[in-house]
C-alpha positions as a printed NumPy array, in Angstrom:
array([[  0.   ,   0.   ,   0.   ],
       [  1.41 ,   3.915,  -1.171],
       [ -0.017,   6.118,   1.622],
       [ -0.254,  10.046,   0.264],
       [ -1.05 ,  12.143,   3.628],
       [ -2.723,  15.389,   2.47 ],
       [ -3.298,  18.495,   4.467],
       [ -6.912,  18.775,   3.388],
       [ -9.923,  17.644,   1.545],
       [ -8.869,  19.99 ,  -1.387],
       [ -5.356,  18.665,  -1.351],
       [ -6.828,  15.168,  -1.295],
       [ -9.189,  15.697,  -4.422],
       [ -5.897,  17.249,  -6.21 ],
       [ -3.748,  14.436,  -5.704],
       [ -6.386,  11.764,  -6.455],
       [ -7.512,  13.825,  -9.655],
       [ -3.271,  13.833, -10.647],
       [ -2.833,   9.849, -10.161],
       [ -6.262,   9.52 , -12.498],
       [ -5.021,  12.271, -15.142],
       [ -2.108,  10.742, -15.238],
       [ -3.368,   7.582, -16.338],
       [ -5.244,   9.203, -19.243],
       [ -2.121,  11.096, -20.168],
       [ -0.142,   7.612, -19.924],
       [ -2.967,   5.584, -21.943],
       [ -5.922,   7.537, -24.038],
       [ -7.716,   4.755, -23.74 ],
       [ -8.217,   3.52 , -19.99 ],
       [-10.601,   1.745, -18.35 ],
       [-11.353,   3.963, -15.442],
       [-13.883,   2.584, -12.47 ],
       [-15.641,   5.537, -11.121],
       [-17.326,   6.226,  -7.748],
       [-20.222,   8.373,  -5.916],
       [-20.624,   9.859,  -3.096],
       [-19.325,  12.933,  -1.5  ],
       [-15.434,  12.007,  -1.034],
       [-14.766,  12.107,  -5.03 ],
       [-16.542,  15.22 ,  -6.19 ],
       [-13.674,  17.588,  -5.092],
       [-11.315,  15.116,  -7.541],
       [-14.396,  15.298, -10.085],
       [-13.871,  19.136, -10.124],
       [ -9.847,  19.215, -10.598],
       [-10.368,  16.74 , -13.65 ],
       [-13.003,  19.186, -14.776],
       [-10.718,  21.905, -14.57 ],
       [ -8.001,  20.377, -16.281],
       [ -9.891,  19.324, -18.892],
       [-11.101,  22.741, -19.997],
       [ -7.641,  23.924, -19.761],
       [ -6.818,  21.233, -22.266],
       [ -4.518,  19.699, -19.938],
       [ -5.942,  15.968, -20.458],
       [ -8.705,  14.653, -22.443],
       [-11.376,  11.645, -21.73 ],
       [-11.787,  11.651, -26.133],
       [-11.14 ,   7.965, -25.461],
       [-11.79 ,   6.63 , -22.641],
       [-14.114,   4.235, -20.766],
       [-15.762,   4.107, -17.551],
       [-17.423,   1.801, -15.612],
       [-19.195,   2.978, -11.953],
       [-19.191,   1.053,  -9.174],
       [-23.073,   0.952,  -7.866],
       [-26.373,   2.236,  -8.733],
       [-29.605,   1.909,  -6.349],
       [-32.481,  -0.463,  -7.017],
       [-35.06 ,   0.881,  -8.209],
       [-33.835,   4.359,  -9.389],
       [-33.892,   5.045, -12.816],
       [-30.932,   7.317, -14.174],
       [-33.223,  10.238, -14.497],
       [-34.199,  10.224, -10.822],
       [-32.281,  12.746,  -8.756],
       [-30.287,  10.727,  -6.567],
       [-29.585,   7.797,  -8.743],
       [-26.084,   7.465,  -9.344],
       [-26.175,   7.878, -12.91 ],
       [-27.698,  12.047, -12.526],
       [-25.047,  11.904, -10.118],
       [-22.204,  11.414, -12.614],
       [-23.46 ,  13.119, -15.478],
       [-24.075,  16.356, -12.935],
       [-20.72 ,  16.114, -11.026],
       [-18.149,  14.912, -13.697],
       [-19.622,  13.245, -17.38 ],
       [-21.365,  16.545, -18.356],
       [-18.828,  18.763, -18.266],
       [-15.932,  16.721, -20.187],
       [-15.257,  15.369, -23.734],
       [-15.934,  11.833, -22.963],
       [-18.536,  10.227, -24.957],
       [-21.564,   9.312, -23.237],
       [-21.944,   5.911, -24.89 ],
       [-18.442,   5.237, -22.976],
       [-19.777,   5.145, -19.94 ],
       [-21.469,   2.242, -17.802],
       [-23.514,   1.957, -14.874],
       [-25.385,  -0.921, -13.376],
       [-28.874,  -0.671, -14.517],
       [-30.904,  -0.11 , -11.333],
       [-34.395,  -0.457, -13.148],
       [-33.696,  -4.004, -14.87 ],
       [-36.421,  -6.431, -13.849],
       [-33.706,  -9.355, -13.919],
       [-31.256,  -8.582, -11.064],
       [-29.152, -11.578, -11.431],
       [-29.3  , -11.073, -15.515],
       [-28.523,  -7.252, -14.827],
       [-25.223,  -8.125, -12.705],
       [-24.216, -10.971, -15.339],
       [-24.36 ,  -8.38 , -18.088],
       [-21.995,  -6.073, -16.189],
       [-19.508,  -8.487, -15.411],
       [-19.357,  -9.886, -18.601],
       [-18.872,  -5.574, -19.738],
       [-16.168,  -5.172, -17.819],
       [-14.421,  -8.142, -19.169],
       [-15.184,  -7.091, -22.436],
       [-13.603,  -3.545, -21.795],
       [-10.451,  -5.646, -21.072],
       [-10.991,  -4.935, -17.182],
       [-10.354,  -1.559, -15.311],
       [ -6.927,   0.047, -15.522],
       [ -7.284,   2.215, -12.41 ],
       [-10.545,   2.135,  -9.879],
       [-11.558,   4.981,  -7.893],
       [-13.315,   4.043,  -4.416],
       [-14.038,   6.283,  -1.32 ],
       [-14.443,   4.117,   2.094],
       [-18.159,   3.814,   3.601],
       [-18.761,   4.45 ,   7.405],
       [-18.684,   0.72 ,   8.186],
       [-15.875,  -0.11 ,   5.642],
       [-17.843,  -0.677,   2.858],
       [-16.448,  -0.205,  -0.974],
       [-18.911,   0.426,  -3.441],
       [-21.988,  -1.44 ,  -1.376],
       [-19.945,  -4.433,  -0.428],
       [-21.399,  -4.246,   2.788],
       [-20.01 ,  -6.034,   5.776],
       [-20.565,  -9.96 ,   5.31 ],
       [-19.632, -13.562,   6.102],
       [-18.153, -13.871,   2.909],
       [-15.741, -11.334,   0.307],
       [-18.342, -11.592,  -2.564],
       [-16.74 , -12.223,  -6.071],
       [-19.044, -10.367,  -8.575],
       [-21.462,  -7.429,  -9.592],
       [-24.343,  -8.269,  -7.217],
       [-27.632,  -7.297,  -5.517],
       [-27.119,  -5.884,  -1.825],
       [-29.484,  -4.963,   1.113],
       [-27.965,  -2.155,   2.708],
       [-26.734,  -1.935,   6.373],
       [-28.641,   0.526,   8.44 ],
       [-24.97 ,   2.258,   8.534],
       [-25.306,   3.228,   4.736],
       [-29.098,   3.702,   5.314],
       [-28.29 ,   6.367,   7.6  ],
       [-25.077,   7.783,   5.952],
       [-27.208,   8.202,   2.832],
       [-30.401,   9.705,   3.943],
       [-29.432,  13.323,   3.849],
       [-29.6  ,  13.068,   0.143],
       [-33.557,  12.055,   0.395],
       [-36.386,  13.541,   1.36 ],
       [-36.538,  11.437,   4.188],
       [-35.017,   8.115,   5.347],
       [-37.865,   6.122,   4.02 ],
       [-37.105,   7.334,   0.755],
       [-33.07 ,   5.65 ,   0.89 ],
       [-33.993,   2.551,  -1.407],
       [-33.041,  -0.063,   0.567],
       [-31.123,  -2.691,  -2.142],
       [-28.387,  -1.516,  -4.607],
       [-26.427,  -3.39 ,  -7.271],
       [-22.734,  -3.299,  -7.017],
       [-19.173,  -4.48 ,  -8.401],
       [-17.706,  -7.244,  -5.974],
       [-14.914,  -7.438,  -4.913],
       [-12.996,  -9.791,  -7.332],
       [-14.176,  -7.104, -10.045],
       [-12.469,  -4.055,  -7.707],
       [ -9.119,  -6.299,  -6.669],
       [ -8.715,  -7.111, -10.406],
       [ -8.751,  -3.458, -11.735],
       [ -4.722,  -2.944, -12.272],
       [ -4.651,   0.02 ,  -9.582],
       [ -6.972,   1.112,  -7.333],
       [ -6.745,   4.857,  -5.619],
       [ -9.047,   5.619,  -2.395],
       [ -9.785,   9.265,  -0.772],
       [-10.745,   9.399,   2.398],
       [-11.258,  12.733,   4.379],
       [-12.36 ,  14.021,   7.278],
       [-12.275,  12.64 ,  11.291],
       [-15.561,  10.833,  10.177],
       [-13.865,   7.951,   8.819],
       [-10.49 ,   7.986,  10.954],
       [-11.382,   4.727,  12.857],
       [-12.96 ,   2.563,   9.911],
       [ -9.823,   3.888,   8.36 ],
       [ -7.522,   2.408,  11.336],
       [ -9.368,  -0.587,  11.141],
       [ -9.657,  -1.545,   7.318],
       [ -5.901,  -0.647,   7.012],
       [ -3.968,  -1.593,   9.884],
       [ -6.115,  -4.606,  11.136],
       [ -6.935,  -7.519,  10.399],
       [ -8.516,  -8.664,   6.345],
       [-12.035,  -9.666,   7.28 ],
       [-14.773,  -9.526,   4.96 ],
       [-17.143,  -7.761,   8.613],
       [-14.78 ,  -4.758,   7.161],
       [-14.893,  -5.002,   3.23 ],
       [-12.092,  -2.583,   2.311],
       [ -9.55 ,  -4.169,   4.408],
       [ -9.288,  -6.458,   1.461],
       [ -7.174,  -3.673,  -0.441],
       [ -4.437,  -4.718,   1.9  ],
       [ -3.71 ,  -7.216,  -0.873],
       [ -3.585,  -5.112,  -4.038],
       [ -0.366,  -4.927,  -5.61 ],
       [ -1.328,  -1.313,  -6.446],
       [ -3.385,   0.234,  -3.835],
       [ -2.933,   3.907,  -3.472],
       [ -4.497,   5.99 ,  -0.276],
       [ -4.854,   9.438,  -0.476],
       [ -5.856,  10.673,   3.145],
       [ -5.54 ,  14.007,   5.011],
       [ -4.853,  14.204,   8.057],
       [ -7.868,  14.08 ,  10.309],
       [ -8.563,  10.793,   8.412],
       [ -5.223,   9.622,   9.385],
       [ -5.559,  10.932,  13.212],
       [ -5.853,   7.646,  14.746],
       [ -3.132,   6.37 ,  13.316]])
């Protein structure tokens, strides 16, 4: 594991952004694996910028994100889809039919999850995967389980995420209560994988999933065995350490 200690969440979201631009610059063509949430937009933004400025381009490449809610079509609000298209895929030159997210509306869950693991072989896997780290130690919705499951699944979520999500709903009866997401033999295959984590928030999941034991009650910790796992923390997410 390559720790980066940042000062801030701004200096997080600038180094993450640099590690992913330069793997554009390095192949036009990557396979990036995209996440939601709050802990990437700030590295959405610097790729944004840098775009514009003409400082790398997306012309070319392909993306594949990590989750999507059941039940949500891409249209709603708070699917993950609007949430890409508003916070990063609308604002650079990447073509839209190059990107790829887990179809929350399919009536076939298990056909649905097939289909996406069979796209991201297709795609030739993912060259570098973006995460953030949940409040329980979750990556994409691999919640905590008995078991490390393998492939692009069908989740209930904890009451944990429940509750970490709400404040983007009207209400918490409104947080959709399954998801589909990537395993984690899709994640641990992708060639690197960079994670930001800020704020005090997630210092002790961070302690735990990094400098504990590799159990599958804390997802992430699995990262402990990527050859090419890249954290990029500042320091109150660091504090316990």
């Amino acid at each position: 594991m390559r720790l980066i200690r940042t000062k801030d969440y701004d200096e997080m979201s600038r180094r993450a952004a640099g590690l992913i631009a330069a793997q554009v610059i390095m192949k036009p063509t990557s396979v990036l694996g995209l996440a939601t949430g709050s802990s990437p937009v700030g590295t959405y933004q610097n790729l944004i910028e840098w775009c514009h400025s003409g400082d790398v381009s997306f012309r070319n490449v392909k993306t594949v994100n990590l989750d999507e809610y059941v039940g949500l079509d891409a249209e709603h609000e708070q699917s993950y889809a609007k949430f890409m298209h508003v916070n990063l895929f609308d604002h650079i030159d990447i073509d839209p039919a190059n990107t790829n997210i887990p179809d929350g509306m399919a009536s076939q869950t298990e056909e649905e999850c097939a289909r996406y693991d069979a796209l991201i072989q297709s795609l030739g896997g993912i060259d570098l995967q973006l995460l953030g780290l949940g409040p329980n130690g979750h990556i994409g919705f691999n919640e905590p389980e008995e078991i490390f499951e393998k492939g692009t699944h069908r989740v209930s979520l904890t009451q944990a995420t429940i509750q970490a999500n709400k404040r983007f709903f009207e209400n918490e009866a409104a947080v959709p209560r399954y998801a589909l997401t990537m395993g984690i033999r899709d994640i641990m295959q992708a060639r690197r994988v960079v994670m930001v984590v800020s704020g005090a928030g997630k210092a002790e999941i961070l302690k735990q999933a990094f400098f504990g034991p590799v159990t599958p009650s804390v997802p992430a910790s699995i990262l402990q065995f990527h050859p090419d796992f890249t954290l990029v923390a500042d320091e109150e997410a660091l504090k316990c350490l």
